[in-house]
Every structure is written in C-alpha cells, then in structure tokens.
KEVEXTI-915464 format. One record per residue: x, y, z of N, C-alpha, C, O in turn. Coordinates in steps of 0.001 Angstrom, whole numbers, padded with zeros to 6 digits, always signed. Layout:
<atoms>
XYZXYZXYZXYZ ...
</atoms>
This chain:
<atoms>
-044074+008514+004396-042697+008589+004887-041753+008835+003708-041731+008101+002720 -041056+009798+003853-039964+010042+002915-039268+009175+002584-038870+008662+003629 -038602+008357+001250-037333+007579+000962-036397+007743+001512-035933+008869+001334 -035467+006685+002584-034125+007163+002849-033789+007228+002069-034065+006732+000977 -032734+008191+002584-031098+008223+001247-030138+007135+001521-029862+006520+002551 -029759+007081+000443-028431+006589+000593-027357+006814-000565-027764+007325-001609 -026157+006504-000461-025036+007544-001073-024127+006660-001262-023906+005896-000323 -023478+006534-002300-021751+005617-002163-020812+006846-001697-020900+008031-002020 -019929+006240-000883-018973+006867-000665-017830+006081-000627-017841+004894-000951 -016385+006957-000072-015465+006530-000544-014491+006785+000679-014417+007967+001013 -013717+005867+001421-012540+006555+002645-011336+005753+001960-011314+004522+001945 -010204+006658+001318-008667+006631+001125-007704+007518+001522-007782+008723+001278 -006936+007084+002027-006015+007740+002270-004890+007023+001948-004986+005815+001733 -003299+007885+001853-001910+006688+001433-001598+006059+003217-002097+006785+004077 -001248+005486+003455-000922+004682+004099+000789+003995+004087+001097+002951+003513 +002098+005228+005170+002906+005027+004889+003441+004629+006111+002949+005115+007129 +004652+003581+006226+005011+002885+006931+006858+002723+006476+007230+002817+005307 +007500+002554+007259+008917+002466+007232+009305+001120+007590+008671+000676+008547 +010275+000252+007028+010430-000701+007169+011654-001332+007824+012764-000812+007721 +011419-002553+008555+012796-002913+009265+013955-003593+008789+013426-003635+007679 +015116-004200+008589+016227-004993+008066+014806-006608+007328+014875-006830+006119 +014046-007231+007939+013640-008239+007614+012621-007862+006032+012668-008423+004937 +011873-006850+006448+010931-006615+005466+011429-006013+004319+010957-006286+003215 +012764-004844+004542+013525-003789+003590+014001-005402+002838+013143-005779+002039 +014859-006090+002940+014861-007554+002297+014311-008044+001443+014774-008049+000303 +013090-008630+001783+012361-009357+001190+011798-008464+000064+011619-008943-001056 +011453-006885+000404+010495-006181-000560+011897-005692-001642+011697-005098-002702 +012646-005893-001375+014061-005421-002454+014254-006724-003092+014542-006751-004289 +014140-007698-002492+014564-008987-003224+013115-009138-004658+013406-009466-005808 +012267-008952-004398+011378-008861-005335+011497-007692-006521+010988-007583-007636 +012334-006944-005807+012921-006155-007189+013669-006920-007710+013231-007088-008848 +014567-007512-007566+015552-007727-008088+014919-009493-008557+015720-010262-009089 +013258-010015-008246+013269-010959-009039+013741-012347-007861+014195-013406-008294 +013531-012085-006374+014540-013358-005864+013103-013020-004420+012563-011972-004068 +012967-014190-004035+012079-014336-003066+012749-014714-001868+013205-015857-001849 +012947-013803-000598+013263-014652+000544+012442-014825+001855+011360-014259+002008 +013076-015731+002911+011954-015379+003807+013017-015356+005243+014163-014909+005206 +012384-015914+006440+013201-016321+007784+013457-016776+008072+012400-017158+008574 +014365-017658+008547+014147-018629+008956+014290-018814+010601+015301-018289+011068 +013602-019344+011340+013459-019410+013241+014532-020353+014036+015168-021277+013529 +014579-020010+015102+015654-020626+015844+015481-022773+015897+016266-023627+016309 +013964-022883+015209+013802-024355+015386+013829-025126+013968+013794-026350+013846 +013925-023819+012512+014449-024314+011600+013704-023935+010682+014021-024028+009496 +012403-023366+011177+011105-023217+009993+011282-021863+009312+011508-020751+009790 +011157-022177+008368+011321-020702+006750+009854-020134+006750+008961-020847+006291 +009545-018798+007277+008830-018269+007205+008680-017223+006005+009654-016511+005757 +007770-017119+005415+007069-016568+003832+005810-015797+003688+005045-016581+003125 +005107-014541+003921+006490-013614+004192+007544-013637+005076+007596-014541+005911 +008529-012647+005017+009310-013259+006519+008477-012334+007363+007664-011655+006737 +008540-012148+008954+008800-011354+009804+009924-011251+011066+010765-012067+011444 +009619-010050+011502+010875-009749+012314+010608-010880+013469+011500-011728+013475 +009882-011026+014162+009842-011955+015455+009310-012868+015302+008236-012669+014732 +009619-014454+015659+009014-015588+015967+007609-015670+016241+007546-015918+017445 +006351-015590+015734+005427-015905+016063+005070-016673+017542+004344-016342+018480 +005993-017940+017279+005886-019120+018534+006490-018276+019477+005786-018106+020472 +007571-017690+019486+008655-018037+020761+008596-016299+020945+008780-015891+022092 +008318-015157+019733+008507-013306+019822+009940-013655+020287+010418-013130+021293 +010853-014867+019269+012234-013765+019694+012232-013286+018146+011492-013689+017248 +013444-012144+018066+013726-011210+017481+014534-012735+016146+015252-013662+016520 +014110-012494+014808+014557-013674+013684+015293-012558+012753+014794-011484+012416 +016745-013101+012369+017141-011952+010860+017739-012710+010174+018635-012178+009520 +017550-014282+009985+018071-015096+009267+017546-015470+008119+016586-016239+008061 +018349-014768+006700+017421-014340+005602+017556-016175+004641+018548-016866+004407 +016775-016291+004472+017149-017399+002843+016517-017503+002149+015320-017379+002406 +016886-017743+001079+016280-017630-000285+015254-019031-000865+015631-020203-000874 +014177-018630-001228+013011-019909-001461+012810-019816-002706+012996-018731-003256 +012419-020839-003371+011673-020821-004978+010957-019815-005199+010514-019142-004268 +010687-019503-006613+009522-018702-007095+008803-019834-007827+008345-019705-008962 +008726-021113-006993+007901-022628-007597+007181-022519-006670+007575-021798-005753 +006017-023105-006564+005503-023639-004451+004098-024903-005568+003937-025533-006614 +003230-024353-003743+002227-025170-004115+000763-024828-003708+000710-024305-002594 -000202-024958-004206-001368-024130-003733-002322-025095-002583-002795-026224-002716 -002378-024002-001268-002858-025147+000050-004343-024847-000082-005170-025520+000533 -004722-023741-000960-006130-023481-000764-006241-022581-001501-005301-021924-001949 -007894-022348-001837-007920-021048-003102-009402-020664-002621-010121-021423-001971 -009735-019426-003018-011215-019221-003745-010981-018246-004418-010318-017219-004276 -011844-018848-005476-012598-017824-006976-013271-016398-006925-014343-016122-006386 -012395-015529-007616-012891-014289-007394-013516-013672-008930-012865-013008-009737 -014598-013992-009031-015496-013692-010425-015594-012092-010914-015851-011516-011971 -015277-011736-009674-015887-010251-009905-014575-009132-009574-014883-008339-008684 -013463-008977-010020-012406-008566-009604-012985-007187-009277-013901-006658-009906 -012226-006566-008022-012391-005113-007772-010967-004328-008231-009944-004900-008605 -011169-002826-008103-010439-001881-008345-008699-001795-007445-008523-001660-006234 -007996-001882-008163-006860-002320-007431-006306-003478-007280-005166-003454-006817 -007032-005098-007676-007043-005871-007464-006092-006055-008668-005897-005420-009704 -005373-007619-007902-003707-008137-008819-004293-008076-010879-003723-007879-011952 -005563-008350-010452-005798-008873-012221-007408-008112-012576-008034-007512-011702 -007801-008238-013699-008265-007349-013969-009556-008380-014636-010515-007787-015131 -009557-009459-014638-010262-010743-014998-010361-011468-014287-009324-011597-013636 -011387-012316-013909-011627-013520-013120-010355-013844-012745-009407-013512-013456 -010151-014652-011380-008852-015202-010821-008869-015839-009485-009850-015577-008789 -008122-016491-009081-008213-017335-008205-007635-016733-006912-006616-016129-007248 -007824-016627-005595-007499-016503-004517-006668-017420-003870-007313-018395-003486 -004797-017503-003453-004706-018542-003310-003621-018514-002373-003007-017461-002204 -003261-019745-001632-002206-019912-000463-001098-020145-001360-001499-020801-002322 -000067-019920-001425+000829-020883-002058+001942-020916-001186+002494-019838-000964 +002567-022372-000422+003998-022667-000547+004818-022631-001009+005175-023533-001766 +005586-021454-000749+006715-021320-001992+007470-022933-001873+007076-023604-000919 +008428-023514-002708+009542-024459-002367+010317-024109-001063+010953-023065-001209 +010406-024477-000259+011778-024211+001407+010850-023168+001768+011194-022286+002555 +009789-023198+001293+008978-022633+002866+007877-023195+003614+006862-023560+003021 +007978-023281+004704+006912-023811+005872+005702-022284+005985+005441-022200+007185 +005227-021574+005507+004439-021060+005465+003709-020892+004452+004472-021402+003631 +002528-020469+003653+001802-019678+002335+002057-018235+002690+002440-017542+003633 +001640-018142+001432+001841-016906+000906+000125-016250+000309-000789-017074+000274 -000034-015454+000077-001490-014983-000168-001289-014088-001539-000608-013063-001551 -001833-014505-002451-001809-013705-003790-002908-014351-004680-003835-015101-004376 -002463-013754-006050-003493-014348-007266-002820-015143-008295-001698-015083-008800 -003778-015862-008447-003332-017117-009467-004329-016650-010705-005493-016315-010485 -003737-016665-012048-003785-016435-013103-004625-017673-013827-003903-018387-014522 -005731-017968-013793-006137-019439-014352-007915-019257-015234-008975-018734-014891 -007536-019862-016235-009188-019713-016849-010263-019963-016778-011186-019684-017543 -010241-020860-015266-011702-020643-014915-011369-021820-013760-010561-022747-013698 -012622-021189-012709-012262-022000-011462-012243-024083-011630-011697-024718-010728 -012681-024596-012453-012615-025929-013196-010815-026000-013275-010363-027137-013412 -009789-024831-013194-008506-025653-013409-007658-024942-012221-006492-024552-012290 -008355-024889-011346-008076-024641-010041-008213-026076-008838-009280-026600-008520 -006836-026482-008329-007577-027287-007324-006051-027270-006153-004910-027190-006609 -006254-027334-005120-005409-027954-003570-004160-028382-004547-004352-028943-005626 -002783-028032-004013-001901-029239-004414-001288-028859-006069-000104-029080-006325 -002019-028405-006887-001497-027747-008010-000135-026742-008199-000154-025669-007597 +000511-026930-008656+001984-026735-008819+002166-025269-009360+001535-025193-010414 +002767-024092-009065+002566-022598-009569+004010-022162-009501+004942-022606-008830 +003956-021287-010276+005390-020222-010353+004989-018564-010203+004147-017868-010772 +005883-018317-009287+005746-016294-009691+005947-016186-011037+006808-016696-011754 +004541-015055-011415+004718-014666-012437+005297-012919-012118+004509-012094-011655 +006804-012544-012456+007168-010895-012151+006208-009922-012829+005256-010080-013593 +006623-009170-012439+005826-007105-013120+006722-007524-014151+007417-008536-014059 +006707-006577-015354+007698-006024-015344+008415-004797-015177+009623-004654-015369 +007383-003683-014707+008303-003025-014056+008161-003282-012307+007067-003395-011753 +009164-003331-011761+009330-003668-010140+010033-002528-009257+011068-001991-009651 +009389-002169-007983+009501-000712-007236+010341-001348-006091+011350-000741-005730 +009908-002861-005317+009925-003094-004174+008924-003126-003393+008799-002529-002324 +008208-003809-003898+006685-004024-003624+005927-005291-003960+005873-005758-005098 +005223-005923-002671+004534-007268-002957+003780-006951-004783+003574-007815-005635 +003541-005575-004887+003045-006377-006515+004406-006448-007160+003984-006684-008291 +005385-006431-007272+006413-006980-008033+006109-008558-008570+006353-009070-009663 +005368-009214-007148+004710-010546-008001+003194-010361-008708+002107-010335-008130 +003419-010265-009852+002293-009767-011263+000802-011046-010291-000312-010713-009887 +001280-012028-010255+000267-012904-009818+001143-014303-009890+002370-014223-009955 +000470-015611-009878+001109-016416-009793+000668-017513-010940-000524-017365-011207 +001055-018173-011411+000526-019416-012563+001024-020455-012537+001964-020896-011877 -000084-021194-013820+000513-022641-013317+001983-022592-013764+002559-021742-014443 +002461-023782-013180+004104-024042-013220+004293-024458-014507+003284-025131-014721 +004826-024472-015296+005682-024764-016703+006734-025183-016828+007192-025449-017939 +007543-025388-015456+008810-026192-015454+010245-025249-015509+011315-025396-014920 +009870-024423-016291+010990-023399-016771+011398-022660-015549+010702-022426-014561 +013218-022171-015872+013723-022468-014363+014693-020811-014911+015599-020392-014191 +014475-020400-015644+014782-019074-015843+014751-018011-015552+015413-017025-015876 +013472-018281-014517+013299-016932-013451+013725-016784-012484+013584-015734-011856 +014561-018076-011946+015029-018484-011070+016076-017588-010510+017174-017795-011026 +016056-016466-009424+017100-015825-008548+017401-015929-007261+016625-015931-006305 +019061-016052-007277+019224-016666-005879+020561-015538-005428+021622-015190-005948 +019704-015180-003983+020751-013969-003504+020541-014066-002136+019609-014682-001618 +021295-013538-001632+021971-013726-000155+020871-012623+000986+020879-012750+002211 +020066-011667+000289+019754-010767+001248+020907-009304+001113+020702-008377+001897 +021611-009234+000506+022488-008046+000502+022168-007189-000611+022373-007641-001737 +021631-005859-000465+021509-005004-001892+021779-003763-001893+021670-002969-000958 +022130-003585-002927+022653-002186-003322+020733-000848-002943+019574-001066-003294 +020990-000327-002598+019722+000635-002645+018416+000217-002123+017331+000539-002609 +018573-000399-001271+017380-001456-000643+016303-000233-000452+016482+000958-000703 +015136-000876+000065+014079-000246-000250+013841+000091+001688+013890-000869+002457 +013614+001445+002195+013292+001819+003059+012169+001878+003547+011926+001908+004754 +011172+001906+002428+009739+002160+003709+008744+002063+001606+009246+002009+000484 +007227+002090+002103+006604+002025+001612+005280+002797+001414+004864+002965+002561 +004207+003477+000356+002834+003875+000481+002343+002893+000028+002696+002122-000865 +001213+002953+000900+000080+001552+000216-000908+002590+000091-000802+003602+000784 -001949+002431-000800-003138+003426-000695-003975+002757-000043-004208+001743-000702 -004770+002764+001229-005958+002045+001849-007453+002938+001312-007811+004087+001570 -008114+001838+000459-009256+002416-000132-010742+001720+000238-010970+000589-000190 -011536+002279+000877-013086+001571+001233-013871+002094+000398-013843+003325+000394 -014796+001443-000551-015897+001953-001124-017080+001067-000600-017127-000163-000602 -018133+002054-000098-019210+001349+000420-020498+002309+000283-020328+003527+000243 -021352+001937+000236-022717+002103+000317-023280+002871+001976-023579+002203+002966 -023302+004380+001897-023919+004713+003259-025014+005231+003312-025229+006264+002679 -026221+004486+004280-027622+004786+004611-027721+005354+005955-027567+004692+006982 -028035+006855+005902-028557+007469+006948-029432+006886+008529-029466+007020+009752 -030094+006115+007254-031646+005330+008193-032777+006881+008357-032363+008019+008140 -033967+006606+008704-035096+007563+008571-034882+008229+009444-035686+009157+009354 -034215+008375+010371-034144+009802+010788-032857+010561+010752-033040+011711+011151 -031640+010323+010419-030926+010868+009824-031551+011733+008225-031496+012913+007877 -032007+010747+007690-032714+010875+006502-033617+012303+006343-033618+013126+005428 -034423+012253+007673-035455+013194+007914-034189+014852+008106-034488+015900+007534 -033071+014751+008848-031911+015872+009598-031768+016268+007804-031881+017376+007279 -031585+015413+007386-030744+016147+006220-031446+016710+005061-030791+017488+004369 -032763+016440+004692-033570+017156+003865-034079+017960+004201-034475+018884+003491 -034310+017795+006068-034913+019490+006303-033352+020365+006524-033415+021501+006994 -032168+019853+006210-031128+021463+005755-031185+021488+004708-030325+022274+004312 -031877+020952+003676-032248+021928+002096-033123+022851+002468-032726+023796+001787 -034114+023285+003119-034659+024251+004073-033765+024925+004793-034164+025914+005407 -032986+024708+004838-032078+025238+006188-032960+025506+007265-033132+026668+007635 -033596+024454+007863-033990+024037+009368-032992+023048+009827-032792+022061+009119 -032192+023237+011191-031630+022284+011840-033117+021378+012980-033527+021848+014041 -033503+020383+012487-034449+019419+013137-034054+018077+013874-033427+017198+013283 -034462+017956+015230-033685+016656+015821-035384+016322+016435-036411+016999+016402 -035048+014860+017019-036143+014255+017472-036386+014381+019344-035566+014710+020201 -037468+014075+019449-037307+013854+021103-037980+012821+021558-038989+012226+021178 -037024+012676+022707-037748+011031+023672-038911+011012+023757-039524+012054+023525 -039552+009924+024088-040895+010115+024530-041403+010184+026035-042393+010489+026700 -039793+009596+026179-039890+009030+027800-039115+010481+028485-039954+011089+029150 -037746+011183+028492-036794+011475+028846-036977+012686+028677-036702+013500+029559 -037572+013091+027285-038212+014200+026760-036969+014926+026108-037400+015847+025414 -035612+014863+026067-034721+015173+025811-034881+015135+024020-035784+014628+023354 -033496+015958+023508-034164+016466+022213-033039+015726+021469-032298+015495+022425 -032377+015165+020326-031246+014853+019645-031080+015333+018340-031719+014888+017388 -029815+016684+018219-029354+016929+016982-028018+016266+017105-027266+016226+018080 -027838+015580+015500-028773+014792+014856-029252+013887+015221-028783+013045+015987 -030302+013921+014710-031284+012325+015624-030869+011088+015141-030399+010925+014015 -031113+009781+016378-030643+008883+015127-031342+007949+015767-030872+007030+016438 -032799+008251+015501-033568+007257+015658-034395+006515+017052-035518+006027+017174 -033048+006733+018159-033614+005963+019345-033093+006898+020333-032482+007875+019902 -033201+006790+021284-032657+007755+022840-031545+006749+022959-031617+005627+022459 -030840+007053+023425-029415+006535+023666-029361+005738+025061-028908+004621+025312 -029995+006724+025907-030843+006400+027148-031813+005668+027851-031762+005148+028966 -032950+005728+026784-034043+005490+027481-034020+004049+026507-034494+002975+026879 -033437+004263+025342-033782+003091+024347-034789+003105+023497-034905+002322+022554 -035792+004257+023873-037109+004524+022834-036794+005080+021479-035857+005813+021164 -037907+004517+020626-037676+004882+019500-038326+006478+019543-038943+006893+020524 -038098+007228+018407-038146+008703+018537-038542+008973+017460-038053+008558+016409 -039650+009835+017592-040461+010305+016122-040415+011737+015862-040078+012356+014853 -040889+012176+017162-041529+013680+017322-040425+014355+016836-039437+014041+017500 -040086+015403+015679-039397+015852+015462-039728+017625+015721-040749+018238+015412 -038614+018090+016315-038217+019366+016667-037570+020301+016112-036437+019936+015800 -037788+021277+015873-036818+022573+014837-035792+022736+016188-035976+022443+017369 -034672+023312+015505-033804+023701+017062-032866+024765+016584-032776+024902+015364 -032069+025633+017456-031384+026664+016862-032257+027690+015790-033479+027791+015686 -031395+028267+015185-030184+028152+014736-028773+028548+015542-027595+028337+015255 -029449+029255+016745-028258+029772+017545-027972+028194+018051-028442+027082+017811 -026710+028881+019065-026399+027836+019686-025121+028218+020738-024514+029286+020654 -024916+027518+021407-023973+027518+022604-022451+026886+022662-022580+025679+022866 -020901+027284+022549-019792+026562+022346-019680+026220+023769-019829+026948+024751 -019335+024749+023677-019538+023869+024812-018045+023879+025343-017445+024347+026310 -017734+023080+024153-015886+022856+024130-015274+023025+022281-015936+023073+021244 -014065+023069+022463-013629+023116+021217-011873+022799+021199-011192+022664+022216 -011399+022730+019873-010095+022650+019366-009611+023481+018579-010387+023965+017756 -008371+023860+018569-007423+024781+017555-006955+023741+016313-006007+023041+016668 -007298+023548+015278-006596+023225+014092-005569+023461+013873-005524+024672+013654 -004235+022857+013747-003188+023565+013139-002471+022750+012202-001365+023150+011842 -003031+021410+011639-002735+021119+010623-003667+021345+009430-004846+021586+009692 -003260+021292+008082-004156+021796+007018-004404+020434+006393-003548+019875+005708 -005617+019907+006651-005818+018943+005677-005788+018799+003979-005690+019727+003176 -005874+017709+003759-005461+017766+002377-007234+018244+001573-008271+017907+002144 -007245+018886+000490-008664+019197-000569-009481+019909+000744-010707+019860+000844 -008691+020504+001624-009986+021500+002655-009419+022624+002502-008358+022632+003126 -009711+024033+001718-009496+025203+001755-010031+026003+002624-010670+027030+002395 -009653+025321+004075-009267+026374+004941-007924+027100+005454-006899+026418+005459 -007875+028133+005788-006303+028401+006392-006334+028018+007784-007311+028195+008511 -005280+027506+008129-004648+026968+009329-004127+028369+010215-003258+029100+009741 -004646+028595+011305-005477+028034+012313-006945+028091+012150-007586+029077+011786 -007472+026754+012504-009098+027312+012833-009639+026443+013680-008926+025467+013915 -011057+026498+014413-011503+026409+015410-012707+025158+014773-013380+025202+013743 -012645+024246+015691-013957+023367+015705-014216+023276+016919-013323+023191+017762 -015473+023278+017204-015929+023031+018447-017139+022479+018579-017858+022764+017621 -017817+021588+019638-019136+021075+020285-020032+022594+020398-019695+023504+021155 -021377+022648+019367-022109+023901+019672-023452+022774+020004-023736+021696+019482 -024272+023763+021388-025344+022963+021895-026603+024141+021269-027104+025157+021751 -026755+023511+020168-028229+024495+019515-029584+024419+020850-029921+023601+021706 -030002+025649+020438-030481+026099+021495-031884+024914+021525-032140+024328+020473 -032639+024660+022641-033446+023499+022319-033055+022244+022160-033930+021395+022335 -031594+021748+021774-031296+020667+021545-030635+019781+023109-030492+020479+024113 -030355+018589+023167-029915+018097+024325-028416+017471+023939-027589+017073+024760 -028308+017480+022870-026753+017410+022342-026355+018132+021805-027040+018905+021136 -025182+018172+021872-023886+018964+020915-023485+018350+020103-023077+017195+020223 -023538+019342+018585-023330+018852+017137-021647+019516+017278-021249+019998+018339 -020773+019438+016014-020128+020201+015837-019529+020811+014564-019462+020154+013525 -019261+021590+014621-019298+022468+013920-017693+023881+013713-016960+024351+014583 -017730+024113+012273-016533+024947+012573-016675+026861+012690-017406+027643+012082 -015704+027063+013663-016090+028704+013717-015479+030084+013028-014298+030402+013167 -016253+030712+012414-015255+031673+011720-016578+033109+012630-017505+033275+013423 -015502+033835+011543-015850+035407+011846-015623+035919+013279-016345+036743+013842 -014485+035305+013823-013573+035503+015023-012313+035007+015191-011963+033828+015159 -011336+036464+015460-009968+034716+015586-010112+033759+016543-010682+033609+017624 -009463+033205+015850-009538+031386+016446-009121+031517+018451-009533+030805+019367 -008121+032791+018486-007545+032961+019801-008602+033472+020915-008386+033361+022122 -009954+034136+020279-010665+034869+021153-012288+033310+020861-013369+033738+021266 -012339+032269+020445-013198+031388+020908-013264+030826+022092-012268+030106+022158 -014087+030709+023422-014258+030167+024438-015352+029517+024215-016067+029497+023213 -015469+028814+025530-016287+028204+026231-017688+029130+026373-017472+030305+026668 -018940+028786+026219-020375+029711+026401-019641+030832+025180-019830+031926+025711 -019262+030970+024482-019723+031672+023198-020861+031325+022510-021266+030219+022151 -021358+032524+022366-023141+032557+021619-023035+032438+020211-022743+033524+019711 -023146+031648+019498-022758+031216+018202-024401+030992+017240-025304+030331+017752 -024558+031593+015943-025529+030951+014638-025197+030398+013858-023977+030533+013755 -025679+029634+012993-025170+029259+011828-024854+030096+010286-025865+030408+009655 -024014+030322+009908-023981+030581+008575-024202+029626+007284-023639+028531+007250 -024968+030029+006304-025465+029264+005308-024659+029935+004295-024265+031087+004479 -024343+029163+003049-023788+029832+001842-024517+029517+000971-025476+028755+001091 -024142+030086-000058-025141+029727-001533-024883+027994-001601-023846+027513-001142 -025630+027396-002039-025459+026003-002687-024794+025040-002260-024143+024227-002915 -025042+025153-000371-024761+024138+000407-025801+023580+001035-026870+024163+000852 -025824+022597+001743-027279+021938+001954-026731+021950+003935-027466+021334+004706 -025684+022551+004409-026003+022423+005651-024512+023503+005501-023784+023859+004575 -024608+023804+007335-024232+025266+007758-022582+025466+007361-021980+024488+007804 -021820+026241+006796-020987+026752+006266-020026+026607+007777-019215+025688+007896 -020150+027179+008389-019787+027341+009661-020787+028087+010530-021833+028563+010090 -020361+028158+011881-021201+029258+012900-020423+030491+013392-019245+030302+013698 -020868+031569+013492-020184+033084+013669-020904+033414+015339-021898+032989+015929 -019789+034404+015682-021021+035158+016917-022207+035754+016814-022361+036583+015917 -022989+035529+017472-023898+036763+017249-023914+037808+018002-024714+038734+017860 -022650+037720+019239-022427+038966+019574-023618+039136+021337-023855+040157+021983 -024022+037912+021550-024855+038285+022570-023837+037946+024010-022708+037467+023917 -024275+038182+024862-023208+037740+026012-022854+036205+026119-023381+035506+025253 -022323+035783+026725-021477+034492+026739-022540+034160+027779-023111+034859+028616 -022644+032551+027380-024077+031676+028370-023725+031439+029293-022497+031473+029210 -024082+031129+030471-023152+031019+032061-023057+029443+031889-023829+028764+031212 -021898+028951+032674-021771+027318+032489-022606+026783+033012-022565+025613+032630 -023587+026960+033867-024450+026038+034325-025313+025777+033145-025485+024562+033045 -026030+026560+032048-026741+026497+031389-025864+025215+030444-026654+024961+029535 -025099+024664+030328-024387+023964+029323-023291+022939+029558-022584+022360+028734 -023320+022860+030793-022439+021985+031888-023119+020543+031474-022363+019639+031120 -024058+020397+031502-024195+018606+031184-024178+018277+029972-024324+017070+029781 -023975+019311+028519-023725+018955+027572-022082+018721+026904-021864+018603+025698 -021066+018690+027936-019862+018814+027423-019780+016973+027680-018767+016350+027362 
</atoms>
C-alpha cells in the first residue's frame, strides 16, 4: 500500500468588520491609553463592553471608564507561543478583572514562568507603543507595580475615533487525504483520473473517499474514468479572486466523467463563458508541470441528452 500524503497547509484571509458607537469607543480609548466598558440598566460594568445586555438584549451605550489595574480569575500556561500570538516567549493565558469591572477580560500576562502565576494576583496593562485602535494596543498584561502613571481617564468622546477594523484570520494545520484520496492524487502524476466503486451499489466515486456514501461500504476496487466528461450544472464567475490569474468572467461547473457516478468540478475554458450549458461534452486539459487538470475544453461532440445525467446534478 502506498504512504498517505499529507501536507501542511494554510487558510487566511483579512477579516473586516465595521464597528458600532460601543466598540468604535472602547477600541479608540486604547489608543489613547484609557480602558472603558458598559455599563447595564442593573449597574454591572461590562469589559469588553458590548452593544446589548447579555441578560435582558436591551440595547446598553453607557460608556465608563475602568482601571488599567484588575485581577487575574484564571490562567493557563502557554509554553509554546504561536505565530501572531501577544508575546513571543512563554506566557500566561489569563482572565483579568479590570478595577469597576464585573466582567474578565482575555489576554496575556507577561511572567517568568508558570511558578509566579496564580488566581487573585494583582496586574496592570502593559501599552504598545505604537497604538492603531486595536485590542493589541494592550502589549500584554503584568504584574502590578503600584505605579499609577498610566493611568487615563476619559469620558468616551474622541477626536477621529476608529470606524471599523482588519483582523487577519489564520489556520495552519496538517491535511491527510486518507488512502484513497491518497491513491486519486498520485495516479494524476500519470494523468489518470481514478475513483473507486461500491461493492454493493456498484456505483463509481471521483474522487473517492474511501466508503459509499450510501451503502456505507468500504471501497477498494479502483477505476480509471474519463477523461471526457459531461457539464451537469455550472456558475459564471464574476469576481476575481485574489493570487488567481484568471480573467473575470469564467465558468466552473459540476463535470460527470464519463464512467464516474459523481460530479467533480472543474473550470472551463476554450469557450466563452456565455455559450457553456448544461450536457456540454467536455475533456480535460493538462499543462506542463501540473499534477491535475488545468481546466476542461469541448471536444466538440454533440451535447449529452439530460436523461443521461439527470441523477448526477
């Protein structure tokens, strides 16, 4: 049996969001060095703030200003800091109560080793120094020192407040095919498209993934299929993604390789995008020094009648 593969990969994208009177606040007040939060119709100072009452979802815009002192309700030790993360060295994971707030707060505590970490320990914001309007404006948090110099106290009113925000959302993880994915993708260094079939159902799966979906059987027998194939259904592109050098418009669509019992998909060139239908007779194109199909073109044979392809949409 062949070695699966497996691959690190990576899903980021920026992640932008516009902000309301409660949040534009609080993320400006951290520019300027001053922490505030909400406070609710029954009295409690919420940290972060938000716009609505948790308890009650009424609408809260009652700003006030809390320490950059608190207190830590809970922690865990993070030995192994990742990419992006507040610190760049061992550090602590931690709740903290600011002073005049009834909620924690979630950040990093700055400390030399989990031995001077405990519940109840006394901390101060430590600032950036440079500040955008952004939860990292707090650098991390440390122990308290008493010193009262950082201390800013403001009403919620600012000159140039901060409107909206990018966060970058980044996943790095480890992806395994499993053995029969495993098996799809080394036979397209061949350029064979290969899927498996039931044992029971007899039905064929590009790409295979192991079991019938159906029947629940596991699936061995592997099948060559295509390279032609059948457009089932499809879409017009008309936005241009970002690092894809294609031109806008173009066509993706469900193609049912011939032999196969599913539809892969796949993108279509060597036709305008306006003359792709439904039962277009489609192959694959290969390019130099790709390991699977470039796109699929016509081959120019007549269009498949829908019955032939009706239970694959």
């Amino acid at each position: 049996m062949p070695e699966v593969l497996t691959a690190p990969l990576v899903v980021e994208f920026p992640f932008t969001r516009s902000l309301g009177p409660v949040q534009s606040a609080f993320l400006t007040g951290l520019r300027e060095r001053a922490v505030l939060g909400v406070r609710t119709a029954d009295g409690r100072t919420l940290v972060p703030p938000v716009e609505y009452d948790p308890v009650t979802a009424e609408e809260i815009r009652d700003l006030v200003h809390v320490g950059v002192t608190g207190t830590v309700t809970t922690w865990a030790w993070n030995h192994a800091p990742r990419r992006g993360q507040p610190l760049d060295t061992p550090f602590a994971w931690v709740l903290v109560r600011l002073d005049g707030a009834d909620t924690a707060l979630l950040h990093a505590l700055d400390a030399p080793g989990p031995e001077a970490v405990h519940t109840g320990m006394r901390v101060r914001v430590r600032w950036a120094e440079e500040r955008s309007g952004a939860i990292t404006d707090i650098a991390c948090f440390e122990p308290d020192d008493g010193d009262e110099s950082q201390v800013t106290v403001h009403a919620g009113e600012f000159e140039d407040p901060v409107a909206g925000i990018v966060a970058a959302a980044r996943l790095d993880y480890t992806y395994s095919p499993g053995r029969a994915q495993t098996a799809f993708i080394t036979a397209l260094a061949d350029r064979k498209l290969v899927g498996e079939r039931c044992p029971s159902c007899h039905k064929v799966y590009v790409p295979p993934r192991g079991a019938c979906p159906t029947c629940g059987l596991a699936t061995s027998e592997q099948v060559e299929v295509g390279p032609c194939g059948t457009v089932t259904t499809f879409c017009i592109v008309n936005i241009k993604a970002k690092n894809l050098d294609i031109e806008v418009p173009y066509v993706y669509a469900h193609i049912a390789l011939d032999g196969a019992d599913l539809a892969l998909h796949g993108r279509i060139g060597g036709i305008p995008y306006d003359q792709v239908r439904m039962g277009l007779r489609v192959e694959a194109v290969w390019t130099d020094g790709t390991r699977y199909p470039d796109h699929y073109r016509p081959t120019g044979e007549p269009d498949a009648d829908y019955d032939t392809y009706k239970e694959l949409l």
